[in-house]
C-alpha positions as protocol buffer text, in pm:
chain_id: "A"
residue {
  index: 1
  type: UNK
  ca { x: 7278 y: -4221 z: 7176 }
}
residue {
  index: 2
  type: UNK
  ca { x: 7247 y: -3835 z: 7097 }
}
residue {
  index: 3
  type: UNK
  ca { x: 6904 y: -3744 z: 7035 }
}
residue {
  index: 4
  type: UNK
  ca { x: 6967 y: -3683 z: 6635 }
}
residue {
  index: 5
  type: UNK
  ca { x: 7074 y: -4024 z: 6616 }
}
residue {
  index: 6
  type: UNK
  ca { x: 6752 y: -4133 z: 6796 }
}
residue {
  index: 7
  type: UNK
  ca { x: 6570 y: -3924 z: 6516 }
}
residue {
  index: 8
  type: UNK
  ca { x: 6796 y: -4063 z: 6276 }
}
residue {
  index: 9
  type: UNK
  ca { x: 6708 y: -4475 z: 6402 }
}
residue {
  index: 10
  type: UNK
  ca { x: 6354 y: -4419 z: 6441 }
}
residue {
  index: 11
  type: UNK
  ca { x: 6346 y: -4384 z: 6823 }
}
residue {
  index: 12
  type: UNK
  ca { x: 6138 y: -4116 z: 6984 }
}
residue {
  index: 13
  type: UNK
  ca { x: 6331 y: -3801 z: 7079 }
}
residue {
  index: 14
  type: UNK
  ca { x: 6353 y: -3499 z: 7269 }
}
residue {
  index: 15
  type: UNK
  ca { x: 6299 y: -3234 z: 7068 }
}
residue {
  index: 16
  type: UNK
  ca { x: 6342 y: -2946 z: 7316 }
}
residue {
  index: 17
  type: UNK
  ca { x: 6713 y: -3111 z: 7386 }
}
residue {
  index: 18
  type: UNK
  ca { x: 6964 y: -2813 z: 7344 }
}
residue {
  index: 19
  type: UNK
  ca { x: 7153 y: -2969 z: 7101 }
}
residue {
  index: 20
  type: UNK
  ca { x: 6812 y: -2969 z: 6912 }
}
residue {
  index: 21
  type: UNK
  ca { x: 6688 y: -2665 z: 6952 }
}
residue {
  index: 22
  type: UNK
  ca { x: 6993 y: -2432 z: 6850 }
}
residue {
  index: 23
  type: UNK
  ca { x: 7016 y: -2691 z: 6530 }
}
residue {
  index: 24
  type: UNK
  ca { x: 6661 y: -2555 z: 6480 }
}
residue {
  index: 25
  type: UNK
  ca { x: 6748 y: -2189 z: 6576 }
}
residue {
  index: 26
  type: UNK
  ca { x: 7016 y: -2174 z: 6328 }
}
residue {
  index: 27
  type: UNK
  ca { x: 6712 y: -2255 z: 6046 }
}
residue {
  index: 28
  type: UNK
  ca { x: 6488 y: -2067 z: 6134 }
}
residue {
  index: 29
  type: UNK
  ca { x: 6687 y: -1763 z: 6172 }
}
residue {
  index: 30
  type: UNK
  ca { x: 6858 y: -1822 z: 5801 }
}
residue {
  index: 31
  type: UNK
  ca { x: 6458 y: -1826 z: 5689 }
}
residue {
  index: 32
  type: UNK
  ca { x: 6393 y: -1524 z: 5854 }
}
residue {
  index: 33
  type: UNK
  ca { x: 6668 y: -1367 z: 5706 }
}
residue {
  index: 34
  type: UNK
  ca { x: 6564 y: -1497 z: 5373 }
}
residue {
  index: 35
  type: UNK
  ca { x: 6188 y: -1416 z: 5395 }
}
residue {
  index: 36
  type: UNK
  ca { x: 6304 y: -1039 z: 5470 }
}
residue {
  index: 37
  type: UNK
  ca { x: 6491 y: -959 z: 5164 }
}
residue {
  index: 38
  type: UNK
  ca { x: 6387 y: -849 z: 4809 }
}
residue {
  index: 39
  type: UNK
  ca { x: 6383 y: -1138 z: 4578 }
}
residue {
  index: 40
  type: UNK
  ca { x: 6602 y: -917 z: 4333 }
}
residue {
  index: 41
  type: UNK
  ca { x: 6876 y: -893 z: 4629 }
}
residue {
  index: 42
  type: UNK
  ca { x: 7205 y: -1066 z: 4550 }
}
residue {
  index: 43
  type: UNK
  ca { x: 7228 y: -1198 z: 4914 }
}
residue {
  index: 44
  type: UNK
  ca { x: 6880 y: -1398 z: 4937 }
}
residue {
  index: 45
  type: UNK
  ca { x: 7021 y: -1723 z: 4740 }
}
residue {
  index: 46
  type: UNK
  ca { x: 7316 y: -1750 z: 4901 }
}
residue {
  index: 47
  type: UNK
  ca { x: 7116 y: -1803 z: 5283 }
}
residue {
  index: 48
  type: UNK
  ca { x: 7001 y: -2180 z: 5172 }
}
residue {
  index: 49
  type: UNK
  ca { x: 7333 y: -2273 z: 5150 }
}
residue {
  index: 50
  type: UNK
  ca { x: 7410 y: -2191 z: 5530 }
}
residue {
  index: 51
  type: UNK
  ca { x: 7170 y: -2428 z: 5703 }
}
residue {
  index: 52
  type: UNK
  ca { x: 7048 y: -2686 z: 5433 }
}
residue {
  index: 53
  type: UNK
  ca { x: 7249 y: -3032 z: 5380 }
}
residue {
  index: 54
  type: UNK
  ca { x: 7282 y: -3006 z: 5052 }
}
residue {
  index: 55
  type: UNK
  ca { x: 7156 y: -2842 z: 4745 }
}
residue {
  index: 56
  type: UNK
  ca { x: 7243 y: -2814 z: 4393 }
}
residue {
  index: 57
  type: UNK
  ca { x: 7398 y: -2523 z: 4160 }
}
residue {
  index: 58
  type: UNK
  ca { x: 7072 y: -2419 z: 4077 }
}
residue {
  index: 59
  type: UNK
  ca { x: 6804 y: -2344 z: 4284 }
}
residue {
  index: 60
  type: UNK
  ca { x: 6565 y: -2106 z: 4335 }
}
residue {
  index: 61
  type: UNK
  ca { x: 6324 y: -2078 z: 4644 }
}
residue {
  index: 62
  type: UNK
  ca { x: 6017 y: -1811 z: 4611 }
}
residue {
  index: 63
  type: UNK
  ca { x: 5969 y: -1743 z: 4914 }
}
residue {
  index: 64
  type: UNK
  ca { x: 5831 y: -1745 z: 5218 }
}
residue {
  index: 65
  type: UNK
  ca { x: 6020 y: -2096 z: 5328 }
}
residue {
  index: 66
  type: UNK
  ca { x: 6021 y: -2207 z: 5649 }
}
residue {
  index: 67
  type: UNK
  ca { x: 6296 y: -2522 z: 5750 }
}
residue {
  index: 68
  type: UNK
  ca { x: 6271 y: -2664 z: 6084 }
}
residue {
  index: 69
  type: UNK
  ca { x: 6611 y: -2804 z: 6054 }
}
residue {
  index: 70
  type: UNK
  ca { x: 6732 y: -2731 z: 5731 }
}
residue {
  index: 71
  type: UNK
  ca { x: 7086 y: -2956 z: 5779 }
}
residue {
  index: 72
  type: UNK
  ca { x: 6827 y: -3277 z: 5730 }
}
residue {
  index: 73
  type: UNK
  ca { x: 6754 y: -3174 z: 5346 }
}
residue {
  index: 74
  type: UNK
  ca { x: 6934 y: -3280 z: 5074 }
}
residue {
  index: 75
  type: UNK
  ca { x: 6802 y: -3136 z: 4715 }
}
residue {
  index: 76
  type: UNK
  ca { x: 6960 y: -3206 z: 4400 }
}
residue {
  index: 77
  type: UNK
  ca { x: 7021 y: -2999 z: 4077 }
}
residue {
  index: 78
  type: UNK
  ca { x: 6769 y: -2773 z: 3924 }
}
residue {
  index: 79
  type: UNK
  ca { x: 6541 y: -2712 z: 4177 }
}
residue {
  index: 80
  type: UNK
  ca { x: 6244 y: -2468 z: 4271 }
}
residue {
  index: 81
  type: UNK
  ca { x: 5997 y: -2434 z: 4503 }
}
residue {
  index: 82
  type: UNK
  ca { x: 5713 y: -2141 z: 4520 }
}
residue {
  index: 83
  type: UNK
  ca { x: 5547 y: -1963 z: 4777 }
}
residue {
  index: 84
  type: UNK
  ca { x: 5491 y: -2051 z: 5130 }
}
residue {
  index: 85
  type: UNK
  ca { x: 5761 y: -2428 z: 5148 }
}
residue {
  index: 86
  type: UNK
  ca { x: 5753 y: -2578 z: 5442 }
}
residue {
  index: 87
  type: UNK
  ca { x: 6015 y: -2782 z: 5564 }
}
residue {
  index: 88
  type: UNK
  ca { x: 5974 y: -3046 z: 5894 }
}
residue {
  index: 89
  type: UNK
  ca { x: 6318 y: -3223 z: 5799 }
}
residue {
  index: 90
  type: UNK
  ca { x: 6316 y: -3390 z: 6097 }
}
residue {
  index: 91
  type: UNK
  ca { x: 6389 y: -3724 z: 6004 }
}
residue {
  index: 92
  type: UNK
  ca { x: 6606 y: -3624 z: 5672 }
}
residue {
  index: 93
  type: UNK
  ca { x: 6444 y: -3558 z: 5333 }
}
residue {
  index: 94
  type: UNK
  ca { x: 6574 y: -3601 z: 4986 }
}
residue {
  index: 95
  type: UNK
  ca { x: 6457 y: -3457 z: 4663 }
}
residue {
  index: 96
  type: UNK
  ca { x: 6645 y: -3548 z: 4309 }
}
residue {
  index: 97
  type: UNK
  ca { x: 6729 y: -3347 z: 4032 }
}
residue {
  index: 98
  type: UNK
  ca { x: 6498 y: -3109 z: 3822 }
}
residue {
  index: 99
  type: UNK
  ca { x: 6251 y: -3110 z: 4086 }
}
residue {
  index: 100
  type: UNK
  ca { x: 6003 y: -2812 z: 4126 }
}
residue {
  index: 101
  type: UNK
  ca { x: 5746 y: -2719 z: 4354 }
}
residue {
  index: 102
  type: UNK
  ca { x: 5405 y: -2542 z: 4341 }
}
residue {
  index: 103
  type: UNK
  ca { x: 5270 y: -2287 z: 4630 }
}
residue {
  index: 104
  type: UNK
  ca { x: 5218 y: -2402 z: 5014 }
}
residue {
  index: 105
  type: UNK
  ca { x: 5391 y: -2743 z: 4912 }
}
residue {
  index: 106
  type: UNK
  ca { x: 5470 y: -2939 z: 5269 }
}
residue {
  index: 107
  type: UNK
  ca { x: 5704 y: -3183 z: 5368 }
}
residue {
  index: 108
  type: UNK
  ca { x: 5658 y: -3341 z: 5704 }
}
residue {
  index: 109
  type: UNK
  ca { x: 5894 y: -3589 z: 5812 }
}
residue {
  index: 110
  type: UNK
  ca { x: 5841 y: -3570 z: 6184 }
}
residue {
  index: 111
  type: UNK
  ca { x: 5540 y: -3686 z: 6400 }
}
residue {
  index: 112
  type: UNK
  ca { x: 5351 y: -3761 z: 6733 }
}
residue {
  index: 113
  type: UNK
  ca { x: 5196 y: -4078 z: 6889 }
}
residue {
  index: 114
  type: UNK
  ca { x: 4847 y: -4086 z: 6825 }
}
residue {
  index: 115
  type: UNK
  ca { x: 4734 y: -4158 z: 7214 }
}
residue {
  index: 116
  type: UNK
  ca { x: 4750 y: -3838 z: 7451 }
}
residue {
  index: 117
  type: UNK
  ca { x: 4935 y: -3927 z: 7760 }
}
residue {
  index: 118
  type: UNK
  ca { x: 5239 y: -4015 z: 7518 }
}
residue {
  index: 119
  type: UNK
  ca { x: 5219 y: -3703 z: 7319 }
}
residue {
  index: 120
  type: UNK
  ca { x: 5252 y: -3485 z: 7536 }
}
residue {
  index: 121
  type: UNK
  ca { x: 5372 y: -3446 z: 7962 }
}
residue {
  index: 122
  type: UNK
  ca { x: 5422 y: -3159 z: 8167 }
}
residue {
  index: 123
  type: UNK
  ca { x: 5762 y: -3231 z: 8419 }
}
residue {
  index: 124
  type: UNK
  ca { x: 5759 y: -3106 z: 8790 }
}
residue {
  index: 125
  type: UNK
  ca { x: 5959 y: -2820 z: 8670 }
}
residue {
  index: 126
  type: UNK
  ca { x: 5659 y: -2735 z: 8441 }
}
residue {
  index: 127
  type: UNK
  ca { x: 5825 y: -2811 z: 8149 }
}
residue {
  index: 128
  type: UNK
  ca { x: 5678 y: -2995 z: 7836 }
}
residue {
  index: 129
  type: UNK
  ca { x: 5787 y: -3321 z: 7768 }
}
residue {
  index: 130
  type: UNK
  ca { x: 5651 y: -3361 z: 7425 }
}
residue {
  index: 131
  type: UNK
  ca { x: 5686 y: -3701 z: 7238 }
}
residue {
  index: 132
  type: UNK
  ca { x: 5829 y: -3745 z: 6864 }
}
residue {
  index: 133
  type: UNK
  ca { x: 5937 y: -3971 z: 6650 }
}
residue {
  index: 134
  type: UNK
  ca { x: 6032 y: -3941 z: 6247 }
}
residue {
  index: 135
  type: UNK
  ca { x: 6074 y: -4105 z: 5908 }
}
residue {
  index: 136
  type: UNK
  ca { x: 6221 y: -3999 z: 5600 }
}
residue {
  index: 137
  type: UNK
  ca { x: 6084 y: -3864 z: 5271 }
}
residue {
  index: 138
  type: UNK
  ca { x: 6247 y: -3946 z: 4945 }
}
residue {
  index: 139
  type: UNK
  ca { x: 6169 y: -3809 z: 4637 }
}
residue {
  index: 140
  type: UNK
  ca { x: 6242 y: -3902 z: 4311 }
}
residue {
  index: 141
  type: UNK
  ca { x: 6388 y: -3710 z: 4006 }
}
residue {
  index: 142
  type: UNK
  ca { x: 6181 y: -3460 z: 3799 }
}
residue {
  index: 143
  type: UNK
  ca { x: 5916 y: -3470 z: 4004 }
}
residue {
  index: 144
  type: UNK
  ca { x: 5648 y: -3175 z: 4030 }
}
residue {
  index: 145
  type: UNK
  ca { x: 5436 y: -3136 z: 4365 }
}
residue {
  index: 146
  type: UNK
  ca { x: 5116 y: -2871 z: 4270 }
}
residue {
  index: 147
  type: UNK
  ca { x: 4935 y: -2657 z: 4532 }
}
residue {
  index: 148
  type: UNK
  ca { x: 4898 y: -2708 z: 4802 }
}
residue {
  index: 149
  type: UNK
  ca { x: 5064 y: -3126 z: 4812 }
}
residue {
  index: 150
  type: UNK
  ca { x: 5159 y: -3241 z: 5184 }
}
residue {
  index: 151
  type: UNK
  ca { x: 5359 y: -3532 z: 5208 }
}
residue {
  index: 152
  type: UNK
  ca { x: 5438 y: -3711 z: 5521 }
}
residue {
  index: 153
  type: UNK
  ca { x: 5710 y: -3887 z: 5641 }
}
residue {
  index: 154
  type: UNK
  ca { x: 5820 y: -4251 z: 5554 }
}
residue {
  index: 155
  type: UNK
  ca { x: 5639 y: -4170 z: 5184 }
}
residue {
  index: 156
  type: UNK
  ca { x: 5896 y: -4202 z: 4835 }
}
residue {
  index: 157
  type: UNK
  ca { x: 5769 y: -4033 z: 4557 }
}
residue {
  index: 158
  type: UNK
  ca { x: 5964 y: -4215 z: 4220 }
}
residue {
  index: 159
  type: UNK
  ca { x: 6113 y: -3997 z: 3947 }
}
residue {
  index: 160
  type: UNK
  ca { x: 5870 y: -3814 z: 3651 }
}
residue {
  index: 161
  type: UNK
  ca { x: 5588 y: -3806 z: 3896 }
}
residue {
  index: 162
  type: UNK
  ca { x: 5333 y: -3561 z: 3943 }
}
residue {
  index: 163
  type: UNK
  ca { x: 5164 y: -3503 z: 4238 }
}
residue {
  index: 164
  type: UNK
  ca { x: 4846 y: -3341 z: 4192 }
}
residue {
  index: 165
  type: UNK
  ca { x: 4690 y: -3005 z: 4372 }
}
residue {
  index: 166
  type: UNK
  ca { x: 4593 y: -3017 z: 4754 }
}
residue {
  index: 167
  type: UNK
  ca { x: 4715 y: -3424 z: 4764 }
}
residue {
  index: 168
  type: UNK
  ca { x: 4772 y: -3524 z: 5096 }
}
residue {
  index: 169
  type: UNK
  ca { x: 5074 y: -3822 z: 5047 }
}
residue {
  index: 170
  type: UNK
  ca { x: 5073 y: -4083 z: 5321 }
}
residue {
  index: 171
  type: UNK
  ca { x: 5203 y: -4381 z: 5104 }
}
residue {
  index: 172
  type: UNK
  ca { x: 5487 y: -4440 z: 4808 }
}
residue {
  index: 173
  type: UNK
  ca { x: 5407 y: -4310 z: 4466 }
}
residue {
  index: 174
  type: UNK
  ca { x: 5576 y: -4536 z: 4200 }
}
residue {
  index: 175
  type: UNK
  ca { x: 5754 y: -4336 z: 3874 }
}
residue {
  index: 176
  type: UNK
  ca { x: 5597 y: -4223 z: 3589 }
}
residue {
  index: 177
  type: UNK
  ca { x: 5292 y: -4188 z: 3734 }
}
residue {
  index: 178
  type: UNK
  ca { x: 4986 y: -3926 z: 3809 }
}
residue {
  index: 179
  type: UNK
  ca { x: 4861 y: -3907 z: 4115 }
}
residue {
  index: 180
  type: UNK
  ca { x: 4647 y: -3676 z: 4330 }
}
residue {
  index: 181
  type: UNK
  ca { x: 4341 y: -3716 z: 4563 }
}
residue {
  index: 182
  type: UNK
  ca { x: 4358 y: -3712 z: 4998 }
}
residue {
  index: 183
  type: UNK
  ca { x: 4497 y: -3948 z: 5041 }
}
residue {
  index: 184
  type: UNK
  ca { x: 4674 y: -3932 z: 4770 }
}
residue {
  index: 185
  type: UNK
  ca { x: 4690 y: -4250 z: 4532 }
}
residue {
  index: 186
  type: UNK
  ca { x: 4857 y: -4331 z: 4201 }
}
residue {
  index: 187
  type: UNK
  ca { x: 4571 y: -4254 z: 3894 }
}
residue {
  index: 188
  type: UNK
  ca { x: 4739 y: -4366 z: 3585 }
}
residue {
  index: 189
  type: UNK
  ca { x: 5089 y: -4378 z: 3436 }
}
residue {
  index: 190
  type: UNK
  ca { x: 5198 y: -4045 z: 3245 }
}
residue {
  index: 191
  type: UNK
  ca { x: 5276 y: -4125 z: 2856 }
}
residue {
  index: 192
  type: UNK
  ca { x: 5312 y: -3893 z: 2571 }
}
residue {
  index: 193
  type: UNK
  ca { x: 4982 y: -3850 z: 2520 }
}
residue {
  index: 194
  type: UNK
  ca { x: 5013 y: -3617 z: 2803 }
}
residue {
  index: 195
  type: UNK
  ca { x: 5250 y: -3335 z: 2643 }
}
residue {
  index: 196
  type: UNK
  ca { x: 5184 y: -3015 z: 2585 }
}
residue {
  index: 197
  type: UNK
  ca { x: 5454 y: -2885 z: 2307 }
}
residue {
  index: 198
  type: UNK
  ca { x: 5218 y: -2794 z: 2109 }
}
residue {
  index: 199
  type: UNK
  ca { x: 5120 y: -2489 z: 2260 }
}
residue {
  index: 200
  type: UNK
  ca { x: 5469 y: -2329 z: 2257 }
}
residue {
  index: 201
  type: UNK
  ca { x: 5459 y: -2082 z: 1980 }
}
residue {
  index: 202
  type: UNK
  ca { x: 5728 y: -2060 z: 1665 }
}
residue {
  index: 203
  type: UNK
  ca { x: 5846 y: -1749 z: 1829 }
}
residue {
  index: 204
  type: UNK
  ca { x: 5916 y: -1931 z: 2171 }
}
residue {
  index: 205
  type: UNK
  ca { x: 6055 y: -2267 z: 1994 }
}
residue {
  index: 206
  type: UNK
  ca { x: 6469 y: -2139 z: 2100 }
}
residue {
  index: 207
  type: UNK
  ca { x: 6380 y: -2100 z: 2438 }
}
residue {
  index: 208
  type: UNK
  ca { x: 6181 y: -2413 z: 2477 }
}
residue {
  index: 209
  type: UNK
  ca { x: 6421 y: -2638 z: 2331 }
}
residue {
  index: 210
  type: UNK
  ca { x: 6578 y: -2717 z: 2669 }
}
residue {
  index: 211
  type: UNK
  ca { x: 6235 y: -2856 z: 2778 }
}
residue {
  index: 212
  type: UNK
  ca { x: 6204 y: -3071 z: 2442 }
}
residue {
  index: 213
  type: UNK
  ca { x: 6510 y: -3248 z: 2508 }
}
């Protein structure tokens, strides 16, 4: 078994393996290279496509990002994400359609055992052995993450949720619902009592119209 299929079945892996680590290399450097340039510049966009999965038509990533893989993500159509995304695809993550993000939104589908000697060795060589293990994230379609959300791995987040600010996500969030709090739990289900069209101004009505469809 290669060590992305151990990710891949739940097994613990090696995450300093070769294989691994220029998987990872190839990510990071595509972020660097993406966190450098202007976000006017013609050639930013274009960088996600190189290391992610999969993505969408439309996208559009503030900036800075940071993928550990990148290759593990799969994002659908219509997506954005603010400042500061951070990426631990790991295990692999995937995000629907019409999906947006708020700043310093992370996903973390990768962790460590909890007791120390399994965390983390040291080899005769002096090399680290460190332990880790991963599960996926799945989220839904239009679904907005706010400030500052961390979601960990294993979690699904259903379609027309809303995650709110600084929410740390450790179990499933069912659709249609609000939720927010550390940990994060499901509040109450979102109805139309909760919109907000009435703020858009006569003047703005033609270029709202896609959002009141």
């Amino acid at each position: 078994m290669t060590e992305e299929e151990k990710i891949f079945s739940g097994h613990m892996f090696n995450n300093r393996s070769q294989v691994l680590v220029d998987m990872k290399h190839k990510a990071h450097s595509a972020c660097r290279r993406y966190n450098q340039l202007d976000e006017y510049d013609p050639q930013r966009l274009p960088i996600i496509k190189e290391c992610i999965g999969a993505i969408g038509d439309t996208y559009y990533f503030q900036g800075p990002i940071q993928f550990n893989y990148g290759c593990h993500t799969f994002i659908g159509e219509n997506f954005f994400a603010n400042f500061n995304l951070t990426i631990m695809d790991d295990a692999r993550i995937y995000i629907g359609n019409n999906v947006c993000f708020g700043p310093n939104v992370s996903l973390m589908a990768t962790n460590h055992p909890l007791l120390p000697q399994e965390r983390l060795g040291l080899d005769k060589q002096g090399n680290m052995t460190m332990a880790e293990y991963a599960r996926e994230i799945h989220i839904g379609n239009n679904v907005w993450l706010a400030c500052n959300v961390t979601v960990l791995g294993g979690v699904h987040i259903g379609s027309n949720a809303v995650i709110g600010a600084g929410s740390v996500v450790t179990k499933d969030i069912p659709d249609n619902y609000l939720a927010y709090g550390n940990p994060c739990r499901a509040i109450r289900p979102i109805t139309e009592n909760d919109s907000k069209k009435h703020l858009i101004l006569p003047e703005d009505a033609k270029h709202f119209k896609y959002n009141l469809t």
